[in-house]
LUMDREN-530703 format. One line per field, with one value per residue (C-alpha): residue number from 1; residue in one letter; x, y, z. Coordinates in steps of 0.2 Angstrom, whole numbers, plus 2048, in hexadecimal, padded with zeros to 3 digits. Each point is the difference from the previous one (the first is absolute). Layout:
// LUMDREN-530703
i <- NUM, ...;
aa <- A, ...;
u <- X, ...;
v <- Y, ...;
w <- Z, ...;
END
This chain:
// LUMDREN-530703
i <- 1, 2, 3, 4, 5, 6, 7, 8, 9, 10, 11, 12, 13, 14, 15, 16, 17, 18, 19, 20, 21, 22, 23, 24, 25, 26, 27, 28, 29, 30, 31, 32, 33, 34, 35, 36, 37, 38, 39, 40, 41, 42, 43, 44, 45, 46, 47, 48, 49, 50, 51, 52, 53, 54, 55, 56, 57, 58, 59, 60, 61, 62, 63, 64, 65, 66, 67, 68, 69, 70, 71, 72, 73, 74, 75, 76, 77, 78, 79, 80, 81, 82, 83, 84, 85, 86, 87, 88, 89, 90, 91, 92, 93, 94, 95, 96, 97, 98, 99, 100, 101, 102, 103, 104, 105, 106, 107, 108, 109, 110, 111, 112, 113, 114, 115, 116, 117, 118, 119, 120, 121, 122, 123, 124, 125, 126, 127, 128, 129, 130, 131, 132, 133, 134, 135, 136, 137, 138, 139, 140, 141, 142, 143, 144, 145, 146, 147, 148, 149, 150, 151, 152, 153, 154, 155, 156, 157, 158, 159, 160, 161, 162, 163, 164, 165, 166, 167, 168, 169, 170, 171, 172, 173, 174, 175, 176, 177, 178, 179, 180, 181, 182, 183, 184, 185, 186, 187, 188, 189, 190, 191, 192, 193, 194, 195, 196, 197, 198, 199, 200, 201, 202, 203, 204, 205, 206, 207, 208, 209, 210, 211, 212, 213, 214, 215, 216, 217, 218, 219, 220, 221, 222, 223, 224, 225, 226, 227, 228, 229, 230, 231, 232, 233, 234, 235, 236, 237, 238, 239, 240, 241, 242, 243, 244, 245, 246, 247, 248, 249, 250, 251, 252, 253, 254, 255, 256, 257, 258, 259, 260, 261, 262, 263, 264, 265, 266, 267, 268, 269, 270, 271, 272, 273, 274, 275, 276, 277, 278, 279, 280, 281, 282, 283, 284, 285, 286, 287, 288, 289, 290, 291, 292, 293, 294, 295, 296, 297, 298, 299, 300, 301, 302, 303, 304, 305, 306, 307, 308, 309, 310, 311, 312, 313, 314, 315, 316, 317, 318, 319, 320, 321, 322;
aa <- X, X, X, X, X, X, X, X, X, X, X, X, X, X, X, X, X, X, X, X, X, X, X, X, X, X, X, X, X, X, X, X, X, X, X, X, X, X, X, X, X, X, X, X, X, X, X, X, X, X, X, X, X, X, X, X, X, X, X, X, X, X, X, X, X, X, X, X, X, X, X, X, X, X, X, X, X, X, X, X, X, X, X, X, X, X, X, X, X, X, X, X, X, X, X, X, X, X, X, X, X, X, X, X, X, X, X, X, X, X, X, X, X, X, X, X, X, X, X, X, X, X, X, X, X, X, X, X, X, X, X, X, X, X, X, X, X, X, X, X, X, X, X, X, X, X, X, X, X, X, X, X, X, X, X, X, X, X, X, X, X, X, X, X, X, X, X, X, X, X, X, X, X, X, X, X, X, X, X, X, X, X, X, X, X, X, X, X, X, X, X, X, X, X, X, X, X, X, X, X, X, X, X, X, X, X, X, X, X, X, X, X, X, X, X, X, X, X, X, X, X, X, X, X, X, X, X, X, X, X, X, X, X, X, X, X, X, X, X, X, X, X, X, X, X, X, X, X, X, X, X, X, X, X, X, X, X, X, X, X, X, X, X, X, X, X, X, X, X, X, X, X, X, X, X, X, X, X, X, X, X, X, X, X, X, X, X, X, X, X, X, X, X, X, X, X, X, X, X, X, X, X, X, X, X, X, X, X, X, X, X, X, X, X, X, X, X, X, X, X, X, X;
u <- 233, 813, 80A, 806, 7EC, 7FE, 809, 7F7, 7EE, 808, 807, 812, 809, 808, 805, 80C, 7F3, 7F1, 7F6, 7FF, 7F3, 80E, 80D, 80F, 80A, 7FC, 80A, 811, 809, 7F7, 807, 80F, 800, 7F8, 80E, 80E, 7F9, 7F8, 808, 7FC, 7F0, 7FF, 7F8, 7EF, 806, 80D, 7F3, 7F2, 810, 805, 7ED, 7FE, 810, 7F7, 7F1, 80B, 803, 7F1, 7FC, 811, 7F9, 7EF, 80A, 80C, 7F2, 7F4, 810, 801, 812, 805, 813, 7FA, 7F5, 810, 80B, 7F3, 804, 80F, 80A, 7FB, 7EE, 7F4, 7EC, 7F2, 7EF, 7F0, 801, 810, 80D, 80E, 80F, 811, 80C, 7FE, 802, 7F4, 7F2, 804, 801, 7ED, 7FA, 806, 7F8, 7EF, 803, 802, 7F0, 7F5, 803, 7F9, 7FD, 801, 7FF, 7FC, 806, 7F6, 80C, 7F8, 80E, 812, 809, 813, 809, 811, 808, 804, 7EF, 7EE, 7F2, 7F2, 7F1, 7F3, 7F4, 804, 7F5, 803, 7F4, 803, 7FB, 7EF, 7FC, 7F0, 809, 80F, 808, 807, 80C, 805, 813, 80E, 812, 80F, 809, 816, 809, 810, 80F, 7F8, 7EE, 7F0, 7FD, 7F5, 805, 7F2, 7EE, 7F0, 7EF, 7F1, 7EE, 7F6, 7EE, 7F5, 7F5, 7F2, 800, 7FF, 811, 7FB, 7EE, 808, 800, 7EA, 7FF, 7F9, 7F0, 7FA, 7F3, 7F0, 7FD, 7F4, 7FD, 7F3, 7FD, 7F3, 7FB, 7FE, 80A, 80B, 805, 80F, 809, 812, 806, 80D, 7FA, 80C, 80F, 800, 806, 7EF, 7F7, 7EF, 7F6, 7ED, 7F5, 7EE, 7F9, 7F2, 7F3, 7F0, 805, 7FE, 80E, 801, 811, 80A, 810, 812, 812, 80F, 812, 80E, 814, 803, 811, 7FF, 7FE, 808, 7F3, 7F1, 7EE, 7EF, 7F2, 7EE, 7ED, 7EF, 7ED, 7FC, 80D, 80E, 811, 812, 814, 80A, 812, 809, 80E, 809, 803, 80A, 7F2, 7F1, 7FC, 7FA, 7F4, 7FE, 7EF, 7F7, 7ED, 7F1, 7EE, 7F4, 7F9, 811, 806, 814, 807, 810, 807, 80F, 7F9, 80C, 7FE, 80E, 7FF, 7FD, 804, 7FD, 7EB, 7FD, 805, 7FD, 7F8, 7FE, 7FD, 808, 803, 7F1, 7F9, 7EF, 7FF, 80E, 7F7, 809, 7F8, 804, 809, 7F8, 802, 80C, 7F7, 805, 7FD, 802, 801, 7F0, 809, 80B, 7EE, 7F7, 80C, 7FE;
v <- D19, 802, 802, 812, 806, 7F3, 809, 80E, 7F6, 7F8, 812, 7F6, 80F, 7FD, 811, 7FA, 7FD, 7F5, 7F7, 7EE, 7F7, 7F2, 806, 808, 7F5, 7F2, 807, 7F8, 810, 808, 7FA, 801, 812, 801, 7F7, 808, 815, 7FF, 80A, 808, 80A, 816, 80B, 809, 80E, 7F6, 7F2, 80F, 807, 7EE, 7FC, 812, 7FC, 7EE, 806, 80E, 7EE, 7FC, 814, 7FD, 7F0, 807, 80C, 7F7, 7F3, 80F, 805, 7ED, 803, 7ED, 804, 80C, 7F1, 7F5, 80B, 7FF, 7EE, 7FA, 7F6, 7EF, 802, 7F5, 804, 7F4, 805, 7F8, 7F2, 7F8, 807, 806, 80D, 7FF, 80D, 813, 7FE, 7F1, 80F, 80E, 7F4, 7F9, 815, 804, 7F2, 805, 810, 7FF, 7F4, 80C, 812, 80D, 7F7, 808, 7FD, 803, 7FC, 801, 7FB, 7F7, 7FC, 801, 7F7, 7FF, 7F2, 809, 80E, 7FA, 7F3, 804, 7FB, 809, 7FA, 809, 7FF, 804, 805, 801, 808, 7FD, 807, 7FA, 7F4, 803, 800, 800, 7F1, 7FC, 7F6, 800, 800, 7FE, 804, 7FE, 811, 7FD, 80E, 7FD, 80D, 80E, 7FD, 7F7, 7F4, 7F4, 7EE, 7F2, 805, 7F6, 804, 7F8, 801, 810, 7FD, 810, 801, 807, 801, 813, 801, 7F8, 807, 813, 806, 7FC, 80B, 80E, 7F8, 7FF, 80B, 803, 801, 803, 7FF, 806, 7F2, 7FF, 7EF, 80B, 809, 7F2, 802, 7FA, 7FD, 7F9, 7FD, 7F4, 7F1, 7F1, 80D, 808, 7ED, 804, 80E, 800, 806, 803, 808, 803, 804, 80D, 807, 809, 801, 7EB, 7F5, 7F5, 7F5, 7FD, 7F8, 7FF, 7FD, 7F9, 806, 7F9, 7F9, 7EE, 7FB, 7EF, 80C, 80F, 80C, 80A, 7F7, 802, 7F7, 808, 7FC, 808, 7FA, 7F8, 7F3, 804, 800, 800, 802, 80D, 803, 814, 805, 811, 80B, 80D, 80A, 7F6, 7F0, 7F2, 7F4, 7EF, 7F6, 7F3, 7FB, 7F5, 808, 7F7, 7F6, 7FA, 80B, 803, 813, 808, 811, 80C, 810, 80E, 80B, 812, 80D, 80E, 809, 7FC, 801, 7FA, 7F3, 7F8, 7EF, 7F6, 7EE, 7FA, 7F0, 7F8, 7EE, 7FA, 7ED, 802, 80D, 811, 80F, 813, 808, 80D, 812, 806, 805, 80E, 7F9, 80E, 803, 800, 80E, 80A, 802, 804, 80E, 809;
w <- 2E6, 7FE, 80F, 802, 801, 80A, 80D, 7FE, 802, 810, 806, 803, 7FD, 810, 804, 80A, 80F, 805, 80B, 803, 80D, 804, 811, 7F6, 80E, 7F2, 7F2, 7FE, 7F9, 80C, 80F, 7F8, 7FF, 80D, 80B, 7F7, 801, 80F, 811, 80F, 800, 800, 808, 7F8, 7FA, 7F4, 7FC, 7FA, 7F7, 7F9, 7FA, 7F7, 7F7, 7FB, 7FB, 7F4, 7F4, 7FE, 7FA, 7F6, 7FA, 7F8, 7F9, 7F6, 7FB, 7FB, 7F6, 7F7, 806, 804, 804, 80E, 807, 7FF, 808, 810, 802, 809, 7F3, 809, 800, 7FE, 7FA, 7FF, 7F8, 803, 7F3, 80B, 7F3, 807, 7FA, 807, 7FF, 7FB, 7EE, 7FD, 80C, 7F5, 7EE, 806, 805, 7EE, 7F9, 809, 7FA, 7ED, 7FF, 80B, 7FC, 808, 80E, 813, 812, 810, 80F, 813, 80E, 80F, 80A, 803, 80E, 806, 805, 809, 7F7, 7EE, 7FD, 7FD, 7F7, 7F8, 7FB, 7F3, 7F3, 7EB, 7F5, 7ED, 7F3, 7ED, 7F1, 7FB, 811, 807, 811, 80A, 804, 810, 80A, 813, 803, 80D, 7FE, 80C, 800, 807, 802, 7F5, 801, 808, 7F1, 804, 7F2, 7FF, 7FF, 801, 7F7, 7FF, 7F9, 805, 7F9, 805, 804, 803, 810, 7F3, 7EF, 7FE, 7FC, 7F0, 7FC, 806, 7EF, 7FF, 810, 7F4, 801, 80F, 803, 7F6, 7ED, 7F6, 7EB, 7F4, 7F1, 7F4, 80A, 811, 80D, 808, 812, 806, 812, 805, 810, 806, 809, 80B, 808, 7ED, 7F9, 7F3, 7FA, 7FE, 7F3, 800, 7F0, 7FE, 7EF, 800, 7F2, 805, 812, 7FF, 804, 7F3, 802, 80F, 805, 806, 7FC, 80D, 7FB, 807, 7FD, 7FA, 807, 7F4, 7F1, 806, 7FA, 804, 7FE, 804, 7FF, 7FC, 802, 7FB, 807, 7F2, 803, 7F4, 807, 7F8, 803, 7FC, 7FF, 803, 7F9, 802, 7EE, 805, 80A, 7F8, 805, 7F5, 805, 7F9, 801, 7FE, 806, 800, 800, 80A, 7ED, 7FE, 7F4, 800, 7FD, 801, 7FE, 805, 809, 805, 80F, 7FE, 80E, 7FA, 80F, 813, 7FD, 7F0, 7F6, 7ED, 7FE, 7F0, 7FA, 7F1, 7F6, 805, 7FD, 803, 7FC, 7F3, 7F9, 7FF, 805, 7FE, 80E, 80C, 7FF, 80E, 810, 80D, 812, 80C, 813, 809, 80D, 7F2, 7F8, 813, 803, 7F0;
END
């Protein structure tokens, strides 16, 4: 993977902000800062006043980078800044932030952020540091990528600027924020085949880290095949999976990527005889109670068979109500 999307993966778009788990005391330019900027405290009212004005650059900030507009970024650095992204590389100097934003921007178009605040804290009138979350969505990913960040803001010549950054790994207290985009399903389904009605249930399971997914196939009232699915994030791969099993002993892996508003589903199995098969099925919403299903380019034991008709799946509710 070359560099520049590798920011994008990693979310070290800076931002000119971001969180670090080490005591900013630690940091040499830091202190630095820190010991040069730093004066007597204010009172409330001017330190609301000071903090609103702080959180303005970070609104300024998503602006300009929503805008690919590298010199604005620049020009929100003090001229001796210094920026370190997650990987330990660090950028000294305004030109050298802005050159590496333009960079990042001509090898990931389209791309755009957003930016949540958690914290913003002043050390005496012309020193603070705010600390916050990024998260960048490109053209094409299956999901946003995020990154925590920290950034020491000095007020130079009457202007908050923001003069040491460093970004630091973002890791989700669920993985919702990456399987938000599957939301759609939960709920019931149901889907009339020339096999039988199959009856289908998602919910999310483990503090929404997974969504689970049960189905029942039905012909003359009978159940005739049952089993489940797990969805959930690899971090090691950086992509959606799941994992499925029927009754009869079969189970497989699959792979989810996100095609515009359809997603593509990679997988491969093992019947309960041994027997190998992959295929890729599709799932497109068709609006917020139904969606299309299909299953293409399937392989039974290196044998090719014919794909399947496409199938409407539609919500068990949306059809209750009608």
């Amino acid at each position: 993977m070359n560099q520049p999307l590798r920011h994008i993966t990693h979310a070290r778009v800076f931002l000119g902000l971001a969180a670090m788990t080490l005591g900013l005391w630690h940091f040499g330019p830091l202190a630095k800062v820190c010991a040069a900027d730093a004066g007597p405290a204010k009172s409330k009212t001017n330190t609301d006043a000071e903090e609103k004005m702080i959180r303005a650059t970070a609104e300024e900030f998503v602006k300009a980078f929503n805008k690919a507009d590298a010199k604005a970024i620049g020009a929100m650095w003090s001229p001796d800044a210094e920026y370190t992204d997650e990987d330990g590389v660090s950028f000294r100097g305004r030109d050298a932030i802005e050159k590496e934003y333009a960079a990042m921007f001509d090898a990931n178009k389209g791309a755009k952020i957003a930016v949540t605040v958690e914290s913003v804290r002043l050390f005496g009138p012309d020193v603070a540091i705010e600390k916050g979350i990024a998260k960048v969505t490109s053209p094409g990913a299956s999901a946003p990528s995020a990154s925590r960040y920290t950034v020491v803001h000095a007020r130079r010549d009457g202007k908050w600027l923001m003069v040491v950054g460093r970004d630091a790994p973002y890791v989700s207290v669920a993985d919702d924020d990456y399987l938000h985009d599957l939301g759609f399903l939960i709920g019931d389904w149901k889907a009339e085949a020339k096999g039988g009605d199959l009856q289908i249930h998602f919910e999310w399971m483990a503090q929404k880290n997974f969504i689970k997914n049960t189905f029942t196939e039905v012909k003359d009232g009978k159940s005739t095949l049952t089993g489940g699915q797990i969805i959930g994030w690899d971090p090691k791969l950086g992509r959606i999976v799941s994992w499925h099993f029927e009754a009869h002993g079969g189970f497989g892996h699959d792979v989810w990527t996100k095609d515009g508003s359809k997603w593509v589903i990679d997988g491969a199995g093992v019947f309960r005889d041994g027997d190998e098969s992959t295929s890729v099925n599709t799932i497109t919403p068709v609006d917020a109670n139904s969606f299309i299903w299909q299953s293409t380019e399937r392989v039974l034991d290196g044998v090719r068979l014919p794909g399947t008709p496409p199938i409407k799946v539609v919500r068990v509710q949306a059809q209750a109500a009608k």
